[in-house]
C-alpha positions in Angstrom: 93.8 116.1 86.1 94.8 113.7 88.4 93.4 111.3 90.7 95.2 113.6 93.5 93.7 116.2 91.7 89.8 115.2 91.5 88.8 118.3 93.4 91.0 121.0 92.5 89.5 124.2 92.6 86.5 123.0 94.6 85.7 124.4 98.5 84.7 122.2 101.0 83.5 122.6 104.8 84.0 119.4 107.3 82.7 120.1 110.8 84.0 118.0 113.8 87.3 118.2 112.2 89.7 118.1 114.8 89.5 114.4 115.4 88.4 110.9 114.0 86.0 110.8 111.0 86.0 114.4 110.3 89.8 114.9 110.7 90.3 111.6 108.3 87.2 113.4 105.5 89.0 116.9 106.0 92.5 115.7 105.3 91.0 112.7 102.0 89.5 115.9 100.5 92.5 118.5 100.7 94.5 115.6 99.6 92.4 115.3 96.3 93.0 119.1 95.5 90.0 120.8 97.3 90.6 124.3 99.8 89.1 122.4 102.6 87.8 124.7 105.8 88.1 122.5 108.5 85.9 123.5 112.0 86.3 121.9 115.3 87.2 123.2 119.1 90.6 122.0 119.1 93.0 124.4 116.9 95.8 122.8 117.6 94.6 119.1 116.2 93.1 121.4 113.1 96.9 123.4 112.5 98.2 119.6 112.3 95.7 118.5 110.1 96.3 121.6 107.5 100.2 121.0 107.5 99.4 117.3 106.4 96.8 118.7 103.7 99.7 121.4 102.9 102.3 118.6 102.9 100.0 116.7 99.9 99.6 120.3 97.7 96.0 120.8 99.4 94.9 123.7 100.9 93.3 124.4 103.9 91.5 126.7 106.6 90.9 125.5 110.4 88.3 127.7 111.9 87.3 127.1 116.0 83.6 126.8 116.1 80.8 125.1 117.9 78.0 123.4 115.8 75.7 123.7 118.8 75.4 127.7 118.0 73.6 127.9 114.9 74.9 131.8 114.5 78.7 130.3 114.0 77.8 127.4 111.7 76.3 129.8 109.3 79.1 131.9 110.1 81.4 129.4 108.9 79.8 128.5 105.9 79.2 131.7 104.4 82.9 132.6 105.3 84.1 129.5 103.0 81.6 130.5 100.3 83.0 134.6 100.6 86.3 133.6 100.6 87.0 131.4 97.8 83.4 132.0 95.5 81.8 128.3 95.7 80.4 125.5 97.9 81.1 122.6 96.3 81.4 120.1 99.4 79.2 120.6 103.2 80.3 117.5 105.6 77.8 117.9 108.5 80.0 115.4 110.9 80.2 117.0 114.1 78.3 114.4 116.6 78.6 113.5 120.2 76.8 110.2 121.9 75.9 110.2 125.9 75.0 106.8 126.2 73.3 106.7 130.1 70.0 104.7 129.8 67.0 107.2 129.6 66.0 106.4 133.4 69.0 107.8 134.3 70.9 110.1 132.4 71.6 113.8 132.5 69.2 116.1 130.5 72.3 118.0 129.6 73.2 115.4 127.9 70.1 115.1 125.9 70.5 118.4 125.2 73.9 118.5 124.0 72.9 115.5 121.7 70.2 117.2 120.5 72.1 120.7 119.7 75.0 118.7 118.1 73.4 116.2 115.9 70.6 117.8 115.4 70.7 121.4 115.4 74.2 122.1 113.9 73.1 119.6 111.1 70.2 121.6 110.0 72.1 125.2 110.2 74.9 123.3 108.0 72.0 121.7 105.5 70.5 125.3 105.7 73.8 127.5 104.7 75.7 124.9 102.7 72.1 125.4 100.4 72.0 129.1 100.5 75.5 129.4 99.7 76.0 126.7 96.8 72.5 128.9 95.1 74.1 132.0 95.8 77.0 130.9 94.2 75.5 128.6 91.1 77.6 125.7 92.4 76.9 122.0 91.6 77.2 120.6 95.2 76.8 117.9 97.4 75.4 118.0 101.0 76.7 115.1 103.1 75.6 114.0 106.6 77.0 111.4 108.9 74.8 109.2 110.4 75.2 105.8 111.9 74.0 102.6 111.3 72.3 102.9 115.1 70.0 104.9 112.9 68.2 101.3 111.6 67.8 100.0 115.3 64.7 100.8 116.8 66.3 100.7 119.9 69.3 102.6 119.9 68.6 105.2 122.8 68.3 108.9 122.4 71.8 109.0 120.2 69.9 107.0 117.8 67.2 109.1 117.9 69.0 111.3 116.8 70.8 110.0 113.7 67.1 108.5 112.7 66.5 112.4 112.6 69.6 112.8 110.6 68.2 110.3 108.2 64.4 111.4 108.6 66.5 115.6 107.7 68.4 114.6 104.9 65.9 112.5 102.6 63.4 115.0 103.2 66.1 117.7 101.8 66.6 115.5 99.3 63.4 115.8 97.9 63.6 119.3 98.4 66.1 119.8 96.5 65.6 117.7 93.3 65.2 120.8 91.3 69.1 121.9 92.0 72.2 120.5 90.9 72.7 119.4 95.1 72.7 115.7 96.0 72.2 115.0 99.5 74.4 111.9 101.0 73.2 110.0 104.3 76.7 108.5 105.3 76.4 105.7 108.0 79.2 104.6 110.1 78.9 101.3 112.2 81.9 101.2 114.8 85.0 103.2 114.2 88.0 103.4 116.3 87.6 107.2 117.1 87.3 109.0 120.1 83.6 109.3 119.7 83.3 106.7 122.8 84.6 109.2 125.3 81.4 109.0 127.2 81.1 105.7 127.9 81.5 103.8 130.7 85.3 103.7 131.6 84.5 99.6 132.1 83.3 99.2 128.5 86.8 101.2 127.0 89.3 99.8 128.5 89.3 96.5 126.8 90.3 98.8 123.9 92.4 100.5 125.5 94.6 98.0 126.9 94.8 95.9 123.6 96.4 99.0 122.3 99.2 98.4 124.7 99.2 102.7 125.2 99.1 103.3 128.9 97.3 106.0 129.5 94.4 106.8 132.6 91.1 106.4 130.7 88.5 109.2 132.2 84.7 109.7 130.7 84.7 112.6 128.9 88.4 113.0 128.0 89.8 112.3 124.4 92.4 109.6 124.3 95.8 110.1 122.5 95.8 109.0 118.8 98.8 106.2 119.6 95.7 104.1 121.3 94.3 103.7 117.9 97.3 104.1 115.9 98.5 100.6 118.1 95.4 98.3 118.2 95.8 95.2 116.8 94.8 93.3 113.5 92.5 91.3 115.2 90.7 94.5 116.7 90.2 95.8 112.9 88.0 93.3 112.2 85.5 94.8 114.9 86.6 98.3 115.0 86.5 100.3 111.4 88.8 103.0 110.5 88.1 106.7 110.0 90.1 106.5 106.3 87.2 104.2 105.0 84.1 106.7 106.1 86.7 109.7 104.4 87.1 107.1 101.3 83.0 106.7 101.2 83.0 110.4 101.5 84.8 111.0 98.2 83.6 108.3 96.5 79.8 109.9 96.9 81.1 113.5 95.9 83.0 112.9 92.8 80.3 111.3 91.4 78.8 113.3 88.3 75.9 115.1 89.6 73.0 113.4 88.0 74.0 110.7 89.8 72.6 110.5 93.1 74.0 108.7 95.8 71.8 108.4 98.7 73.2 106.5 101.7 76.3 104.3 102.2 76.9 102.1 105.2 80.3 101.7 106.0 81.0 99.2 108.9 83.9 96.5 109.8 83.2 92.8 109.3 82.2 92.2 112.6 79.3 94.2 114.1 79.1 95.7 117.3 76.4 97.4 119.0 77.3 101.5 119.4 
C-alpha cells in the first residue's frame, strides 16, 4: 500500500466540512484512500471538495446537515457506518466563535456556541462510539479544539473548547477498554473563515493584505482568493488549514495502541483568537 493509500478501505465522517479546517481534513483523508462523508450547510463548497477527493482516487459523500440538531448528527453517522460497514475516522470540527464581550453580547449567540461546540460534539463522540462497537472497528475519535482552551480568559468560545477538552479526556478514559483513541486537536490561528463574526475593524487588516477586494460584512464568509493571496509575511502569524488536516492524519494512522492525546498546531507567531 501506498502512502496515498494509508487509509484505503477505511470510512471517515468530518463535520464543518464545507470550509477551512474541515474542508482541508476531509479532502487530506480521501486523498490517503479513505470514503470520506463530508457534512456541512453549503453543498455546493462540499460537491467541489468530493471532485478534488475524486480527482486523487478518493471517494467521497457530502451530506447537508447541522451539528446543532443532535437527531441529524446521529443521522449522519449511522448513515456512514450503514453504508460502507465501518467507522474508522469521526472528525468533530464543526465550530463557530461570537466573540462580543459577555456584558454585551447576544444570548443567541451563546447559544449557538453552545449547540455547535458543544452539543454536536457530544452527539458525534456518542454515535461515532456506538457505531465503531456495532461494527468491531478499531477507531479513532478526534475533536478540534483550540489553543484558547489553555487561557483562562478566553470568553465564552473558550469556554467552550475547555469543554471540548474537559468531553474528550473524560471519553478517553471511558473508553480505554476499546480499540478507540480519542484525539484533542488544538488549533491556534488559522487563516479560515472562522473570524466571520468579528469586528469588521479587526479583519480588514487581513483582508486588505490579501490585495482581494471584496466588502467585508460580520457574519458573511469571505471568498477563498483572500486567503489563497495573503502574503509570506502573514503566514508567519496566520496557520494554514493543510497543517491541522496533516496533524489530523498523523494522529489516525498511528497503530492503535498508540495513543495520541492532544496536538497543538499553531504558526510561529501567536495571536490571541
Amino acid at each position: 500500500m501506498t502512502s496515498a493509500q494509508i487509509l484505503g478501505g477505511k470510512t471517515a465522517v468530518v463535520t464543518g466540512a464545507s470550509s477551512g479546517i474541515g474542508r482541508a481534513i476531509a479532502e487530506k483523508l480521501g486523498s490517503a484512500g479513505a470514503h470520506v462523508y463530508l457534512a456541512g450547510r453549503t453543498p455546493d463548497a462540499m460537491e467541489a471538495s468530493k471532485a478534488r477527493i475524486e480527482d486523487n482516487s478518493g471517494k467521497a459523500t457530502p451530506v447537508v446537515a447541522n451539528v446543532r440538531d443532535v437527531a441529524q448528527v446521529m443521522d449522519l453517522v449511522d448513515r456512514a457506518a450503514n453504508e460502507t460497514g465501518r467507522l474508522d475516522i469521526k472528525v468533530n470540527n464543526a465550530g463557530v466563535s461570537h466573540p462580543s464581550p459577555i456584558t454585551e453580547a447576544d444570548p443567541e449567540g451563546w447559544r449557538e456556541m453552545l449547540e455547535t461546540n458543544i452539543l454536536g460534539l457530544l452527539a458525534g463522540c456518542q454515535a461515532a462510539v456506538r457505531a465503531m462497537r456495532r461494527t468491531g472497528t478499531q477507531g479513532h475519535i478526534v475533536n478540534i479544539s483550540s489553543v484558547a482552551a489553555t487561557l483562562p480568559d478566553s470568553g465564552v468560545y473558550g469556554a467552550t473548547k475547555h469543554a471540548v477538552n474537559c468531553i474528550s479526556n473524560t471519553l478517553r478514559a471511558e473508553l480505554e477498554g476499546d480499540p478507540i483513541r480519542v484525539v484533542i486537536i488544538m488549533p491556534g490561528a488559522i487563516a479560515t473563515n472562522f473570524g466571520r463574526n468579528f469586528d469588521p475593524a479587526v479583519v480588514a487588516p487581513f483582508v486588505g493584505a490579501s490585495g482581494v477586494e471584496v466588502e467585508i460584512k460580520r457574519g458573511e464568509r469571505l471568498p477563498d482568493a483572500v486567503f489563497e493571496k495573503m502574503p509570506d509575511a502573514l503566514r508567519k502569524s496566520l496557520g494554514s488549514p493543510d497543517d491541522v488536516a496533516s496533524a489530523v492524519l498523523y494522529a489516525v494512522t498511528q497503530p492503535i495502541d498508540v495513543n495520541v492525546a492532544q496536538i497543538i498546531v499553531r504558526p510561529p507567531r501567536q495571536l490571541a483568537i
